[in-house]
N, C-alpha and C positions, 0 to 999 in steps of 0.2 A: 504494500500500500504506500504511495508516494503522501510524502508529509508537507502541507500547505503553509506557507510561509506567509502571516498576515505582515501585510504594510501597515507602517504608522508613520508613514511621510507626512501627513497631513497634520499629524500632533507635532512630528519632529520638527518640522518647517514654521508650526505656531511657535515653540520657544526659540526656535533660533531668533526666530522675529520679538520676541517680546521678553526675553532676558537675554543677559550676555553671554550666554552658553554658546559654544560653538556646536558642529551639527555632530562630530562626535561625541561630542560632552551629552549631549542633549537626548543621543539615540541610546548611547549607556541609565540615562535618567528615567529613562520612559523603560526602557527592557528592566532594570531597577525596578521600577514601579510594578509593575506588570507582574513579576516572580515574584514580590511581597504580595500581592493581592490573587496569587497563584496557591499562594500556601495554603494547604488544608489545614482542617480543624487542628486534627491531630498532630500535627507537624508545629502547628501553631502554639500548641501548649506543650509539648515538648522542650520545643525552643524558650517559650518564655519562662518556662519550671527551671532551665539552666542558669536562664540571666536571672532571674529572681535569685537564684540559690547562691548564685556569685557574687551576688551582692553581700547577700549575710542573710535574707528573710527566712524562714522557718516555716514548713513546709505546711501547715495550718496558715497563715495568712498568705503563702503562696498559692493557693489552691483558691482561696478567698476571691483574690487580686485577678486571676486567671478566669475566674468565675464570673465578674464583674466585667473582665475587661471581651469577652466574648463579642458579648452582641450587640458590641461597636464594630465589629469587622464589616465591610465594605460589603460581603454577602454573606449575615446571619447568618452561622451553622444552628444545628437543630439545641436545645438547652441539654447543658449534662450538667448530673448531679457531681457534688465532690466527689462520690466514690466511682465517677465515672472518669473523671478527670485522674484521680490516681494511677485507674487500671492504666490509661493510657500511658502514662508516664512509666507505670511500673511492670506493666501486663498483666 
């Protein structure tokens, strides 16, 4: 199966025009962008249970924090409880 390559010249082309990003700078911004809003749920509290835990927080208000911070994602995953949120972190 041949894999479809979307263009985003039309976003690239808006920030070259309206910051001073050059059009490389600007295609890594947008491909940036795109792979953070790529990220699944689970991938998503994964990662943020590392940065949390590296900070110093404690796994009770990381789970909290994780909890809370969900369904501000760009496309709402479905609600997990805390003991859903751990399995994925821990299996």
């Amino acid at each position: 199966m041949l894999e479809r390559r979307v263009s985003h010249d039309d976003l690239i082309d808006h920030l070259v025009r309206t910051t001073p990003l050059r059009r490389g700078e600007a295609a890594r911004v947008v491909l940036d962008v795109l792979a953070y809003f790529d990220e699944s749920a689970e991938d998503f509290v994964r990662r943020r249970h590392w940065e949390l835990q590296a900070r110093g927080l404690a796994n009770a208000e990381i789970f909290e924090r994780i909890a809370e911070e969900l369904p501000h994602r760009a496309v709402s995953p479905p609600e997990f409880s805390l003991r859903q949120l751990r399995r994925i972190v821990y299996g």
